[in-house]
C-alpha positions as CSV (number, residue, x, y, z in Angstrom):
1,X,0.0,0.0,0.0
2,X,2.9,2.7,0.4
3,X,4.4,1.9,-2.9
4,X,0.7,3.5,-4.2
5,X,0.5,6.0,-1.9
6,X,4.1,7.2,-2.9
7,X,3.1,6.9,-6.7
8,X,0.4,9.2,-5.8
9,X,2.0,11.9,-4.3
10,X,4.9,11.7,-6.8
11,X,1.9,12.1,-9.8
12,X,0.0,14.9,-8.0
13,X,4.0,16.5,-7.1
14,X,4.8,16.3,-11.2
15,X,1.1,17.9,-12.3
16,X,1.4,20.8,-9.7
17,X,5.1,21.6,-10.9
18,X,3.9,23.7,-14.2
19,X,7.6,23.4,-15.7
20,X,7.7,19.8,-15.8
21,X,4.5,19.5,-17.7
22,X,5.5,21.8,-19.9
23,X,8.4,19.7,-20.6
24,X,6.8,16.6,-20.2
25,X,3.7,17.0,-22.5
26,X,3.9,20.6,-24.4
27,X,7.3,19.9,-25.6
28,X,7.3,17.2,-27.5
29,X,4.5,17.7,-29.2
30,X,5.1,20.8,-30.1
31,X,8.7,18.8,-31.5
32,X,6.5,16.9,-33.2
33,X,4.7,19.2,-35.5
34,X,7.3,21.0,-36.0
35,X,9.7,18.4,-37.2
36,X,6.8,17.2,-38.8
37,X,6.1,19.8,-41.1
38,X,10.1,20.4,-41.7
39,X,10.5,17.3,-42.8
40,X,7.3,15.1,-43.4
41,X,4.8,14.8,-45.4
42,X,6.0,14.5,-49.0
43,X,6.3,10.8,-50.7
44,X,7.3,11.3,-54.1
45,X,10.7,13.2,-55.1
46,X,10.7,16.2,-57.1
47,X,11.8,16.1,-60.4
48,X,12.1,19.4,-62.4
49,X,11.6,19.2,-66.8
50,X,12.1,22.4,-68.6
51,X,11.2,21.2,-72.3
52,X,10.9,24.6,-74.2
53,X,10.4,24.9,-77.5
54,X,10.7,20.7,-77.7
55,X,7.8,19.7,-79.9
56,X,5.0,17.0,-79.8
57,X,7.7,14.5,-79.1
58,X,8.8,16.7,-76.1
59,X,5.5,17.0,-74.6
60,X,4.9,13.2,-75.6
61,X,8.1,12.4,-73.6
62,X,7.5,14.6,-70.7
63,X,3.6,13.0,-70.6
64,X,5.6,9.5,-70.6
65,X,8.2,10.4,-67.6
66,X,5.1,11.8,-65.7
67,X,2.8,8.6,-66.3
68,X,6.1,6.3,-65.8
69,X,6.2,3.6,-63.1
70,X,8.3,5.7,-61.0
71,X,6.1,8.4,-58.9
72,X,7.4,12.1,-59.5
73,X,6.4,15.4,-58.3
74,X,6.9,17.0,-61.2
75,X,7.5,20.8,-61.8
76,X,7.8,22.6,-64.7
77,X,10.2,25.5,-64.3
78,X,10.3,28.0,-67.5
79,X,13.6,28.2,-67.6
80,X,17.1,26.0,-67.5
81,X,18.4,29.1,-65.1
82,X,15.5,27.8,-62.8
83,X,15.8,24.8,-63.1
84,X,19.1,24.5,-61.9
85,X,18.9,27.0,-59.3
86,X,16.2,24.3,-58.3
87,X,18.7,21.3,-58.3
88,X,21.5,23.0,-56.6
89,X,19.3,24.4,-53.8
90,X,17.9,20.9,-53.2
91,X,14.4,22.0,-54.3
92,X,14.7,19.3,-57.0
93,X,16.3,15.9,-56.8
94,X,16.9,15.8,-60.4
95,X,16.5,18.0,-63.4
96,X,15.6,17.5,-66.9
97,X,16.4,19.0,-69.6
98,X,14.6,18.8,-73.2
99,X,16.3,20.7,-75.7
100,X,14.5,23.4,-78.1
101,X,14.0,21.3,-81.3
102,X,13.9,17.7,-80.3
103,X,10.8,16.9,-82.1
104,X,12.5,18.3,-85.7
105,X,16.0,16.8,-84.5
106,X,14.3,13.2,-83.7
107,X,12.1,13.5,-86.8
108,X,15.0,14.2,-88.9
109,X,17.0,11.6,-88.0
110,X,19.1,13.6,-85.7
111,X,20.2,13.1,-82.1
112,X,19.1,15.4,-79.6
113,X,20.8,15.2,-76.5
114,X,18.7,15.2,-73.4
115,X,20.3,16.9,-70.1
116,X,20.1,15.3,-66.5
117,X,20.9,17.6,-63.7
118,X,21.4,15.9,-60.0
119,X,23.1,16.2,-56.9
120,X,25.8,13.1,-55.9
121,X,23.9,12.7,-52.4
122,X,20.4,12.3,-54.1
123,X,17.9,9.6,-55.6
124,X,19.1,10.5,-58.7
125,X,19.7,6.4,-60.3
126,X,16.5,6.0,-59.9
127,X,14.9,8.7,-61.6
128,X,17.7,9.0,-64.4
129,X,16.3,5.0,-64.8
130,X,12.5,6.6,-64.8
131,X,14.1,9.2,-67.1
132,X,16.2,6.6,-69.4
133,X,12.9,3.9,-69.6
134,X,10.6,7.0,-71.2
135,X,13.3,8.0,-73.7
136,X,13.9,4.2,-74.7
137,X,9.8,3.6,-75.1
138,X,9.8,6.7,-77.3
139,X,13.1,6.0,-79.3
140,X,12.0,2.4,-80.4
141,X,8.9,3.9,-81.8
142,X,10.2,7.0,-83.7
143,X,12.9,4.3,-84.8
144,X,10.3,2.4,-86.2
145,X,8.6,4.6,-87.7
146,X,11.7,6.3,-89.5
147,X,12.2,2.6,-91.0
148,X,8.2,2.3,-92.0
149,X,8.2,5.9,-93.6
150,X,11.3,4.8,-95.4
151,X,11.1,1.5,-96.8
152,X,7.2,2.1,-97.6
153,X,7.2,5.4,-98.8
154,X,4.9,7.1,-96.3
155,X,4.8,10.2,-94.3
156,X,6.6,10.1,-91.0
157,X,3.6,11.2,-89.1
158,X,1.4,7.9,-90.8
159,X,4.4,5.7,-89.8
160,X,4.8,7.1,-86.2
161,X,0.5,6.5,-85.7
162,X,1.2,2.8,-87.0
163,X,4.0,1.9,-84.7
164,X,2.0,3.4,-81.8
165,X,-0.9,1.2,-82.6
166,X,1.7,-1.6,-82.7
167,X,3.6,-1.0,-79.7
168,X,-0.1,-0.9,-78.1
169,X,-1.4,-4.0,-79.4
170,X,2.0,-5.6,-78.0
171,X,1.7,-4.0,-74.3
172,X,-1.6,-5.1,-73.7
């Protein structure tokens, strides 16, 4: 019975003494929220794709990182100067970069070169994989289409509609 009664007084003691419930039950929560809102609360890293000027196969590309298997808070800053402010600040984990003219470059032939910004410390395999698997998808179609358009004689825009619709029929 004196191991309760000395429980008691040592409760009633701790509630009376206004410091120690301050420091007992106002603190940490207030830690908590705090450090909650500092830190918490966001899932998905932030990637940052400035594709100005890029095209329909820019805007196709950027629709294919965003839809990708990998989730992405995705931010569109206008331009690259952003955009890297972004990724050396540590607003952005990564940063993309889709150059002015891709959709003429890729059409043509060419090789357009696509720009990953990212800091050592960050996620930044992972989404340059996210990155790499939409640039692949879209390269074997416009690949196949350049050979369709060639060898049958058709516009490139007829032959990129038919490999889509074959590239569908063999994903689903």
């Amino acid at each position: 019975m004196s191991a309760l009664y000395i429980a008691q007084v040592n409760v009633l003691r701790l509630l009376r003494d206004r410091t120690s419930t301050f420091f007992i039950f106002v603190l940490p929560i207030v830690l908590i929220i705090v450090l909650g809102t500092v830190y918490g609360g966001r899932v998905a890293p932030r990637m940052g794709i400035v594709a100005v000027d890029s095209g329909a196969l820019g805007t196709e590309l950027v629709a294919a990182i965003r839809n990708g298997a990998v989730k992405l808070e995705l931010k569109e800053p206008a331009t690259v100067a952003e955009l890297t402010a972004g990724v050396e600040e540590g607003a952005l984990e990564i940063g993309v970069i889709i150059p002015p003219g891709y959709d003429a470059t890729v059409r043509g032939g060419g090789v357009a070169e696509i720009v990953i910004l990212g800091q050592p410390q960050s996620a930044v395999s992972a989404l340059r994989e996210a990155v790499s698997q939409a640039v692949a998808a879209q390269a074997a179609v416009v690949g196949a289409a350049r050979l369709t358009a060639s060898r049958e004689g058709i516009p490139f825009d007829a032959a990129l509609a038919m490999a889509r619709s074959v590239q569908g029929k063999m994903a689903g």
